[in-house]
C-alpha positions in Angstrom: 37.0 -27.3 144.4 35.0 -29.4 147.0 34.0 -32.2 144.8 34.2 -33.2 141.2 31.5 -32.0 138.4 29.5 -34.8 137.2 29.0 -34.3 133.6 26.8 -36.8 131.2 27.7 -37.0 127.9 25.6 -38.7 125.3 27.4 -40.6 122.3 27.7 -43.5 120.3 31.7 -44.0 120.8 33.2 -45.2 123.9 36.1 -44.1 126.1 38.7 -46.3 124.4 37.4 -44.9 120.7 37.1 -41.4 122.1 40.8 -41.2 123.6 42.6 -42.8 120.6 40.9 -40.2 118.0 41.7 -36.1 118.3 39.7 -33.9 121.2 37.9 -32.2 118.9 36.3 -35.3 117.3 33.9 -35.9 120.8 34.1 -32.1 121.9 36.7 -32.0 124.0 35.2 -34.8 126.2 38.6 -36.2 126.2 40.3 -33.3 127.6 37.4 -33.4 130.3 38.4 -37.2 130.8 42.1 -35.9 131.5 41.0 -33.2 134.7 41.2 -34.6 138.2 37.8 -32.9 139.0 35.6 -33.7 136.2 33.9 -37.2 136.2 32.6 -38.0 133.0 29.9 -40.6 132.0 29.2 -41.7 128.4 25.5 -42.8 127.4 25.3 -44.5 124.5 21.1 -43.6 123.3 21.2 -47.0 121.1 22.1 -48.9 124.4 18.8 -48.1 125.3 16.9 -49.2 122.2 13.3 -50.7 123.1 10.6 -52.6 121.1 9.5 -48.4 120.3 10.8 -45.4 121.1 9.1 -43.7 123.9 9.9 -46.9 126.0 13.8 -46.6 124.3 13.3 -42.8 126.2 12.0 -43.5 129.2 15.1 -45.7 129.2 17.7 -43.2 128.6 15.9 -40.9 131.2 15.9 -43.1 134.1 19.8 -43.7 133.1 20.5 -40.1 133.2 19.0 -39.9 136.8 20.2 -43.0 138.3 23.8 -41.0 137.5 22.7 -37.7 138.8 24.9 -35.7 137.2 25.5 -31.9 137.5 25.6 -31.0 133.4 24.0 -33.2 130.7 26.5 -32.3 128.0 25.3 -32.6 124.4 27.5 -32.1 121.1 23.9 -31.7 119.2 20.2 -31.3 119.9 18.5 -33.8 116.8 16.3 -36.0 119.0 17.4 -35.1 122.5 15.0 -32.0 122.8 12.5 -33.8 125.0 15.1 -34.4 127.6 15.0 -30.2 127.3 11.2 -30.0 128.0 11.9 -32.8 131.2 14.6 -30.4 132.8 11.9 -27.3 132.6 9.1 -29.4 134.2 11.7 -30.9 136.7 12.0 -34.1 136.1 15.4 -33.1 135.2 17.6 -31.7 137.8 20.5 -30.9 136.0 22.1 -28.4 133.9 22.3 -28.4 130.2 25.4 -27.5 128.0 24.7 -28.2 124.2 26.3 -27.1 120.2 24.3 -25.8 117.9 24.6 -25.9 114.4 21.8 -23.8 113.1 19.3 -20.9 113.9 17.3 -20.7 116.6 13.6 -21.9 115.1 11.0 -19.2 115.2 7.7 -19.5 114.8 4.8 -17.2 113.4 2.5 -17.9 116.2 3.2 -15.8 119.1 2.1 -18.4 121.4 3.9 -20.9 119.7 7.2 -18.9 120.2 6.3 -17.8 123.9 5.5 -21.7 124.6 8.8 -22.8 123.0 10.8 -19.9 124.9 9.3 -20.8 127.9 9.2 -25.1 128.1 12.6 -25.3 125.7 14.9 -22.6 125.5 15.2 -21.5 128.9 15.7 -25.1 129.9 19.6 -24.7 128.0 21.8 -23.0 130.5 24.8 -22.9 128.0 25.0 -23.0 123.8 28.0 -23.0 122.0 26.7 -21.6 118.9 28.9 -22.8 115.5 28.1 -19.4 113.7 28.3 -15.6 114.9 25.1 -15.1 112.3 23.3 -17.8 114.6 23.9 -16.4 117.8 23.3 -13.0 116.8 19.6 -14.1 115.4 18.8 -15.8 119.0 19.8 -12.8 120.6 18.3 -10.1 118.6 15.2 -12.1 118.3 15.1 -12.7 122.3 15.1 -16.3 121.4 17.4 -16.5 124.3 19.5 -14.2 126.9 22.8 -13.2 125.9 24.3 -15.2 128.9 22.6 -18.3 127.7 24.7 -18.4 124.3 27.9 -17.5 122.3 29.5 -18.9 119.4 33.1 -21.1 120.2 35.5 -22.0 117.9 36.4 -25.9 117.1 39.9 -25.9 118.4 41.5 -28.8 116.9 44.5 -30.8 118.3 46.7 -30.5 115.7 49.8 -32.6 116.7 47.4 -35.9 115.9 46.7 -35.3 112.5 50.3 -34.3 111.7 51.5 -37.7 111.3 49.2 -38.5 108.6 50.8 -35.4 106.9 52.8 -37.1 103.2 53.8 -33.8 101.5 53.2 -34.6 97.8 55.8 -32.5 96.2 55.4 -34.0 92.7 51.6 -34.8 92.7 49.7 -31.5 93.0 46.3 -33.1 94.6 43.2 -31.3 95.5 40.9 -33.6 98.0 37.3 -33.4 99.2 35.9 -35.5 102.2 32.4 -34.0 102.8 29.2 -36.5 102.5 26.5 -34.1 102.8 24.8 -31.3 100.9 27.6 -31.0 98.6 28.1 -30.1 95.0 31.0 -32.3 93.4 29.6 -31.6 90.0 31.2 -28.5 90.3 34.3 -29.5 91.6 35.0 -32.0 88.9 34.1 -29.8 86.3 36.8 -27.6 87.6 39.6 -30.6 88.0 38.7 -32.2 84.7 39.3 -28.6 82.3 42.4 -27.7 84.6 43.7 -31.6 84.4 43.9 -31.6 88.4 44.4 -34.7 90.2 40.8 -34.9 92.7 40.1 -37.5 95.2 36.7 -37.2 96.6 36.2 -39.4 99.3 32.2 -39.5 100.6 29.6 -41.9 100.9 26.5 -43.1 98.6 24.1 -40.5 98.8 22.2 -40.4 95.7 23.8 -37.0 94.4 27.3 -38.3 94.9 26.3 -41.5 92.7 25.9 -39.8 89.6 28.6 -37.3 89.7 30.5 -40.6 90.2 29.1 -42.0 87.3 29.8 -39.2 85.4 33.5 -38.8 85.6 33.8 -42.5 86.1 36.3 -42.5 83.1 38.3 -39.3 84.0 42.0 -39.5 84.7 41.9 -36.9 87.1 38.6 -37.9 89.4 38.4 -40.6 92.0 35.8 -41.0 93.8 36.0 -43.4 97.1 32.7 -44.2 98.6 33.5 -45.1 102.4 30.2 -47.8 102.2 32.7 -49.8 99.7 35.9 -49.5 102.2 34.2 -52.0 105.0 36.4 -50.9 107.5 35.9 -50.2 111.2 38.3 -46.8 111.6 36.5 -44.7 109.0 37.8 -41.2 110.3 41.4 -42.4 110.8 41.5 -43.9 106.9 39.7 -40.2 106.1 42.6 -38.0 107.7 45.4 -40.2 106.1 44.3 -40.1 102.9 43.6 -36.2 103.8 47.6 -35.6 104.7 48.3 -36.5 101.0 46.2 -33.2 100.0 47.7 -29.8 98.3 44.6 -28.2 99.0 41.6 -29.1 100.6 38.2 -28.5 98.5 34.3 -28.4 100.8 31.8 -27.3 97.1 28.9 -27.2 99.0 25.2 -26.9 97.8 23.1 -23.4 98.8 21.9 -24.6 102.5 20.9 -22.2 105.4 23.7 -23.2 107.6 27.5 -23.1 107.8 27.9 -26.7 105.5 32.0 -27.6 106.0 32.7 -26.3 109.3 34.1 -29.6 110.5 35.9 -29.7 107.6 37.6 -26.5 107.9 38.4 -27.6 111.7 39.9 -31.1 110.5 42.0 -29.1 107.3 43.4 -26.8 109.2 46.0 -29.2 111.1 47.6 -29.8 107.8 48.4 -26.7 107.0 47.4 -26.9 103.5 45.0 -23.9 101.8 41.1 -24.3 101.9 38.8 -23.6 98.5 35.1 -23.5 99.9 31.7 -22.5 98.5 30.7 -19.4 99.9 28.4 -19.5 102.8 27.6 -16.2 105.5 26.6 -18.3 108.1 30.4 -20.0 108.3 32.0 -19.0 111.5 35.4 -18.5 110.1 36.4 -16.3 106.9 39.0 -18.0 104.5 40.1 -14.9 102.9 40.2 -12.9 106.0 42.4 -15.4 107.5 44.3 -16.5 104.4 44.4 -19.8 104.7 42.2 -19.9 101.4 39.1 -18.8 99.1 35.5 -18.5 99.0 33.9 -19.3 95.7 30.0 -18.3 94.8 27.7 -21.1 94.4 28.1 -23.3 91.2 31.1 -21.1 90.0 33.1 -23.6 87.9 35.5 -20.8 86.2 36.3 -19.4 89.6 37.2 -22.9 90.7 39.3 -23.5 87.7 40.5 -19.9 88.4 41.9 -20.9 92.2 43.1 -24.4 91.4 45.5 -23.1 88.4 46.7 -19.8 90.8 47.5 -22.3 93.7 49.3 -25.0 91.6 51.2 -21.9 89.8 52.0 -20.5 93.0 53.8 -22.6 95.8 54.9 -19.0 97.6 51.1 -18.3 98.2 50.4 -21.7 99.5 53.4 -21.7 102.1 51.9 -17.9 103.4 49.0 -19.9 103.7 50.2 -22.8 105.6 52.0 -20.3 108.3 48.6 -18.3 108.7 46.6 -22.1 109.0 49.5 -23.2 111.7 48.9 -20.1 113.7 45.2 -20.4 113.8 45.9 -23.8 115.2 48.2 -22.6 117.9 45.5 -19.9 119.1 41.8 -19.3 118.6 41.8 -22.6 116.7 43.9 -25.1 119.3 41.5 -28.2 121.1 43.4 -26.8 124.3 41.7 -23.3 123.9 38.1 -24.6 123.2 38.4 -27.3 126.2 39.8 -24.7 128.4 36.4 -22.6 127.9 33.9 -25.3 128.1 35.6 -26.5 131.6 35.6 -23.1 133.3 32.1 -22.9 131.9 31.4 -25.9 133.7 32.8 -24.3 137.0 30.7 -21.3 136.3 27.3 -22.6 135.8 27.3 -25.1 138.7 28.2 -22.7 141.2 
């Protein structure tokens, strides 16, 4: 290779934060930081903050051309779609690489959709879907071209979680760490009649606050709310106290995306079994995998069902651990996932 690929990536953490925390947590970035032919630039959007936010924009714009770069690399779209619309009308020269977490919108108006085709979704020369259901819709729909789009596993780099891992051999603990859309009523409902120990640790939504108040005198819940912790390394704190965990539990509410995947991708370094809401849109299936179970909506007995079985059964959850640990050493390994995304790179500049 002639010359390194230039590759803009937009985030709130910096280079030191990014390298001290797992690849996985800034997608992959850091093993892009690690090539000899990649040269990465971080753009932090709130460096760029203006008296309103067209100015705040403009500024982010004219940083992203003063760099030049050859892909504008983007872990999610949520107020960065203009800079879409910019590369289609060229004021944008480069090429764009960016997750998605949900469908594809569609519109009833035909124009609408044929406008949106046209001035956004051709502008995307690469997604990384999060869901097979997703990418399927965008395809079948001709949202997008099938070259455009595919869904990638979150390969995790398992070897730095691991020494947070505290095996609890006498303290059989099931542990939640999701903040949004989820259903912890449930969840305690299902510790408190089968007197498990549950440590849910989240933040203040309004949801979460009266579950919280709820159980507030149960000897079985805790609930930590990270808003009370005042500490500056939230997601280090979060995977220690994770490595206590017998199982790992993501009750989620009925949404129309895969709600947990990043938990599922942060669990399975552990090596401990998953319980999960049931969702179609989630890329990876628990059972199929055995690493753990899916659980319909609201289902308290079928909680109470799984918790008892796994607590009764150590032999299931150590078949469960070995299937986790080799999902981490293939498909689901950091190395895997950053070795795709690179030789993407290499593929769409040339």
């Amino acid at each position: 290779m002639t010359s390194n690929i230039k590759v803009i990536y937009i985030t709130k953490y910096n280079q030191k934060e990014i390298l001290k925390r797992p690849d996985n947590f800034a997608y992959y970035i850091k093993s892009m930081m690690n090539t000899n032919f990649i040269d990465v630039h971080l753009l932090n959007p709130l460096s760029f903050k203006k008296a309103n936010s067209i100015l705040s924009f403009i500024s982010l714009v004219k940083a992203i051309k003063e760099v030049s770069p050859d892909i504008l690399y983007l872990d999610n779209l949520q107020g960065l779609n203009e800079l879409i619309t910019l590369k289609r009308v060229g004021i944008l020269k480069c090429k764009i690489v960016a997750w998605k977490y949900t469908y594809c919108k569609e519109y009833s108006n035909p124009i609408k959709n044929w406008l949106t085709k046209f001035f956004y979704w051709t502008g995307i020369d690469r997604i990384y879907m999060m869901f097979d259901n997703h990418t399927h819709h965008a395809i079948v729909h001709n949202i997008v071209k099938d070259c455009q789009i595919t869904t990638l596993s979150r390969g995790t780099e398992a070897e730095w979680y691991q020494k947070y891992l505290i095996p609890q051999k006498d303290n059989f603990l099931v542990m939640a760490t999701g903040k949004d859309s989820r259903d912890y009523q449930t969840l305690c409902e299902a510790c408190e009649q089968t007197q498990t120990n549950c440590h849910i640790i989240t933040r203040r939504h309004e949801s979460n606050i009266k579950v919280a108040e709820k159980f507030k005198n149960s000897q079985y819940i805790k609930f930590t709310f990270m808003e009370d912790l005042h500490i500056n390394n939230e997601y280090e704190y979060i995977m220690q106290q994770q490595g206590q965990a017998s199982i790992l539990a993501i009750p989620c509410e009925r949404r129309e995306y895969g709600v947990g995947y990043t938990n599922i991708v942060e669990a399975l370094p552990y090596y401990i079994p998953i319980l999960m809401t049931h969702n179609p849109d989630i890329h990876i299936d628990l059972e199929k995998e055995n690493i753990g179970y899916l659980i319909e909506p609201y289902d308290v007995e079928t909680w109470k069902e799984k918790i008892i079985y796994l607590k009764q059964h150590p032999e299931v959850i150590e078949t469960m651990s070995k299937h986790a640990k080799k999902l981490t050493e293939g498909e689901y390994n950091a190395q895997t996932t950053a070795s795709y995304i690179i030789n993407d790179f290499i593929r769409i500049i040339q």
